[in-house]
C-alpha positions as CSV (number, residue, x, y, z in Angstrom):
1,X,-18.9,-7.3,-1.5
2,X,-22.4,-7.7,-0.2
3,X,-24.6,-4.8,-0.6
4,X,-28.4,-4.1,0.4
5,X,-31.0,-1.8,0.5
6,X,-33.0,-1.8,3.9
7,X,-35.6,1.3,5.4
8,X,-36.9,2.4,8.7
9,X,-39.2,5.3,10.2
10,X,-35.9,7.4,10.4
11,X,-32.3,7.1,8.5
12,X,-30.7,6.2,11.8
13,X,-33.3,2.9,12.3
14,X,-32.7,2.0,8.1
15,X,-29.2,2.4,8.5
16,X,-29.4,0.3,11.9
17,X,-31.7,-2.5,9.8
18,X,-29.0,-2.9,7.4
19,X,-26.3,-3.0,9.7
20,X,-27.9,-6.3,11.5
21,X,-28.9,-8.1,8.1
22,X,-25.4,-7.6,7.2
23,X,-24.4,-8.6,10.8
24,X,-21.7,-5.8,10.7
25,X,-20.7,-2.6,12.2
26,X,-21.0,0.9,10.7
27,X,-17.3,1.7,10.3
28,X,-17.1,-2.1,7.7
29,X,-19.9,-0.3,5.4
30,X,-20.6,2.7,3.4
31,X,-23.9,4.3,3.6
32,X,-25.8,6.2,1.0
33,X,-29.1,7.4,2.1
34,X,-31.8,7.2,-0.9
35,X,-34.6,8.4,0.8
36,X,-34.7,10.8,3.9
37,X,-38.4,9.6,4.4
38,X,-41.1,12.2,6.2
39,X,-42.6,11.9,9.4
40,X,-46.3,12.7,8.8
41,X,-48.9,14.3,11.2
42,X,-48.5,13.2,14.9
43,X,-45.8,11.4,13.3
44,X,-48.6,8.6,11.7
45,X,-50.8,10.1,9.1
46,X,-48.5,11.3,5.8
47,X,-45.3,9.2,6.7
48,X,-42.8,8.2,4.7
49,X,-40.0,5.4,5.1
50,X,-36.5,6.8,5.2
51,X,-34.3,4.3,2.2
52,X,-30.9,3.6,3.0
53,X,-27.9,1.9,0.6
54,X,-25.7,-0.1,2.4
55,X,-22.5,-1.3,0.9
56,X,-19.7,-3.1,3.2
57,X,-16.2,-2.4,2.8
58,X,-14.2,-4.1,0.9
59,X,-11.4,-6.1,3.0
60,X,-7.9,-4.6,1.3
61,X,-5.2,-6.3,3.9
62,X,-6.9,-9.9,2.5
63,X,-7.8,-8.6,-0.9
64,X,-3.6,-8.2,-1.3
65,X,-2.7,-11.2,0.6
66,X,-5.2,-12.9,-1.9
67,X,-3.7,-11.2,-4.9
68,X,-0.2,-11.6,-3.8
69,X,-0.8,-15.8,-3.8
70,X,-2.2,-15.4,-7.0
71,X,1.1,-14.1,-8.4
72,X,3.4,-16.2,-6.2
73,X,1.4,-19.2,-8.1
74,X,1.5,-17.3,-11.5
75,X,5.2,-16.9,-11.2
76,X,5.9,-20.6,-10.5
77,X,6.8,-20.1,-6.5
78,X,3.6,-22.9,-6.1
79,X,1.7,-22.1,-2.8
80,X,3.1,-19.7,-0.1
81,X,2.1,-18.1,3.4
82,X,1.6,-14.1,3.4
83,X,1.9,-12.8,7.0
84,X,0.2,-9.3,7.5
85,X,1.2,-6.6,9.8
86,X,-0.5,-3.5,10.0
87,X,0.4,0.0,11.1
88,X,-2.4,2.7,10.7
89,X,-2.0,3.5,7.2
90,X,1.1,0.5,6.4
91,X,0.3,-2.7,5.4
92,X,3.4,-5.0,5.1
93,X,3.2,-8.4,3.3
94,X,5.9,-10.9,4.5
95,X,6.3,-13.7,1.7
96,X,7.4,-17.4,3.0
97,X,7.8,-20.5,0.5
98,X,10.4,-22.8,-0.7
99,X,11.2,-20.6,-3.5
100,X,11.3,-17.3,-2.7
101,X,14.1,-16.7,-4.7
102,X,11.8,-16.4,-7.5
103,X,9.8,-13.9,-5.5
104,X,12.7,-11.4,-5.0
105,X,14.4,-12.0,-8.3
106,X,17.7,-10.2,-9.4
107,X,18.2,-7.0,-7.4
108,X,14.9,-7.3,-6.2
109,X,13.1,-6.4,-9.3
110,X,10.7,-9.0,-8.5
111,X,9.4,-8.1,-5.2
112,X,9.7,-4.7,-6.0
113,X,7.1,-5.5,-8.8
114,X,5.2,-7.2,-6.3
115,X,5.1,-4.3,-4.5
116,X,3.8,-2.0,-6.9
117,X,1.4,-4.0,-8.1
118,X,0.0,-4.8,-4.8
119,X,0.2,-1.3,-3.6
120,X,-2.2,-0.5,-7.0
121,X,-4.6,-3.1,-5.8
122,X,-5.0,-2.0,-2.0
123,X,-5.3,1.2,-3.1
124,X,-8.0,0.8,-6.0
125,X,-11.2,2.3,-4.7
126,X,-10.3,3.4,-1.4
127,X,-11.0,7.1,0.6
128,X,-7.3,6.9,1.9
129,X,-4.0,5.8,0.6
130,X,-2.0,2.7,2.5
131,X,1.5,2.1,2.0
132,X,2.2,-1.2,0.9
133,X,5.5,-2.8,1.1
134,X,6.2,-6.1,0.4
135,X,9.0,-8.2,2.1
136,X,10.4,-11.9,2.0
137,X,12.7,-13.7,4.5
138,X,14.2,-9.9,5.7
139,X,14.8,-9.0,2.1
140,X,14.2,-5.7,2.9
141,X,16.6,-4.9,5.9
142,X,19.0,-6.7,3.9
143,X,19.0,-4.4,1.2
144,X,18.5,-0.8,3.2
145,X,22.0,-2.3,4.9
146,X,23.7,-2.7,1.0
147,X,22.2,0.6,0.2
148,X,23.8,2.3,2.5
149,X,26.7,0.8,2.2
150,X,26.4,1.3,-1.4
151,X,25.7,4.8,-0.7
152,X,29.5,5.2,2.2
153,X,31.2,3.8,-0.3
154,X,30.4,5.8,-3.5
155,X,30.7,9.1,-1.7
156,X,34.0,8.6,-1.0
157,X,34.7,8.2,-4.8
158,X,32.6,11.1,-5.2
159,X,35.0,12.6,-3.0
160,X,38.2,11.0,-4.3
161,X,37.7,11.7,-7.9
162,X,36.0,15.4,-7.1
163,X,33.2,14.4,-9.5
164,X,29.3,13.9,-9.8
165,X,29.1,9.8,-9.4
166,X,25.3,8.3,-11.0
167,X,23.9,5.3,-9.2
168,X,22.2,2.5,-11.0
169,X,18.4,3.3,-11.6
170,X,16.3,2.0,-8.4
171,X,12.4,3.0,-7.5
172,X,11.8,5.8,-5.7
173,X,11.6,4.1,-1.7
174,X,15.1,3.1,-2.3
175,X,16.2,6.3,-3.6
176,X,15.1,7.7,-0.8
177,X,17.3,5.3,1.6
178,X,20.5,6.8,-0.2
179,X,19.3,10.2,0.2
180,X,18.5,9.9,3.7
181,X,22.1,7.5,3.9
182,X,23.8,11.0,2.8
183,X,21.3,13.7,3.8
184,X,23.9,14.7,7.1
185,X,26.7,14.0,4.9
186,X,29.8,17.1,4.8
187,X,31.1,16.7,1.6
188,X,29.0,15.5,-0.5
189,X,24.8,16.1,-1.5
190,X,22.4,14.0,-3.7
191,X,19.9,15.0,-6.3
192,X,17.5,12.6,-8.3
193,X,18.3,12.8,-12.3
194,X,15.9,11.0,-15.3
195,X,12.3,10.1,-15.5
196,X,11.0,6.6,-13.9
197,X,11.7,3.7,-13.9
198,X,15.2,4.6,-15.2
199,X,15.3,7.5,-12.7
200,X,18.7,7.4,-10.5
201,X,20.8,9.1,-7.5
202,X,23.3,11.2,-8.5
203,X,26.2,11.7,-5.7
204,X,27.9,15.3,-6.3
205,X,31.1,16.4,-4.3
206,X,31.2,19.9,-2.5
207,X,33.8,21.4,-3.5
């Protein structure tokens, strides 16, 4: 990230210096003002040159498409494409390569890694928080839909057997896809037992 130091009879006109030997725009920098400077008598005699710090932004949608290449080559899934869509404060990462299979791994516990990771790496050193997710060939879709199928199909044993039924342990965005699966549900209500990452649904019959 490029950074410089640049002055002017006010703030406003150091700031605006900067800005032009960066050859960007305010909202791609940060600004820390070193010096307020002094206007002097008959704005002349006594002056003193306002100091500005300019730093500019660092780029976090390429900084994670960067990192996520890195990994995919790390991993042994060679070169891929990373296609970016961005929503406000999301920031999904679609993976496409001829083994993407390595990328997802079993259950998703590789993507899901990805994810994390990535989401850490956005996030590092920003004012706001983005969520990060981090999809390959409609991964994701895919598993919301076995999810909640997952989720139909053990309530009814819930049900059948009139007895608390514990899911295998899954990361919290896809805990939340069976809770929400079941939230409207008559007869049966989740709650979230254990400590991450072996932290799991638990499906309990009303009775």
């Amino acid at each position: 990230m490029r950074e410089i130091t640049a002055s002017g009879q006010t703030v406003e006109e150091a700031k605006i210096n900067a800005l032009r030997q960066l050859d960007l725009t305010e909202d791609q920098v940060k600004v820390e003002v070193i010096d307020e400077g002094k206007k002097g008598i008959l704005g002349v005699f006594g002056s003193k040159r306002a100091y500005v710090k300019v730093q500019e932004k660092k780029d976090i949608v390429k900084e994670g498409m960067f990192y996520l290449k890195q990994l995919a080559e790390q991993i042994g899934a060679g070169d891929i494409d990373v296609q970016v869509t961005q929503n406000d404060q999301e920031i999904v990462y679609d993976l496409i390569g001829e083994k993407i299979g390595l990328l997802i791994g079993k259950r998703g516990q590789t993507i899901n890694a990805l994810q994390y990771l990535t989401n850490l790496v956005v996030n590092k050193d920003t004012d706001s928080y983005y969520s990060v997710i981090v999809d390959a060939e409609g991964y994701r879709e895919r598993r919301q839909e076995t999810l909640v199928n997952l989720a139909n199909n053990l309530a009814k044993k819930a049900i059948r057997l009139n007895e608390e039924v514990h899911i295998e342990p899954m990361p919290s965005f896809e805990r939340k896809i069976i809770h929400t699966a079941l939230h409207d549900h008559n007869d049966v209500s989740t709650y979230s037992d254990g400590k991450d990452p072996n932290r799991r649904v638990v499906i309990k019959p009303e009775k």
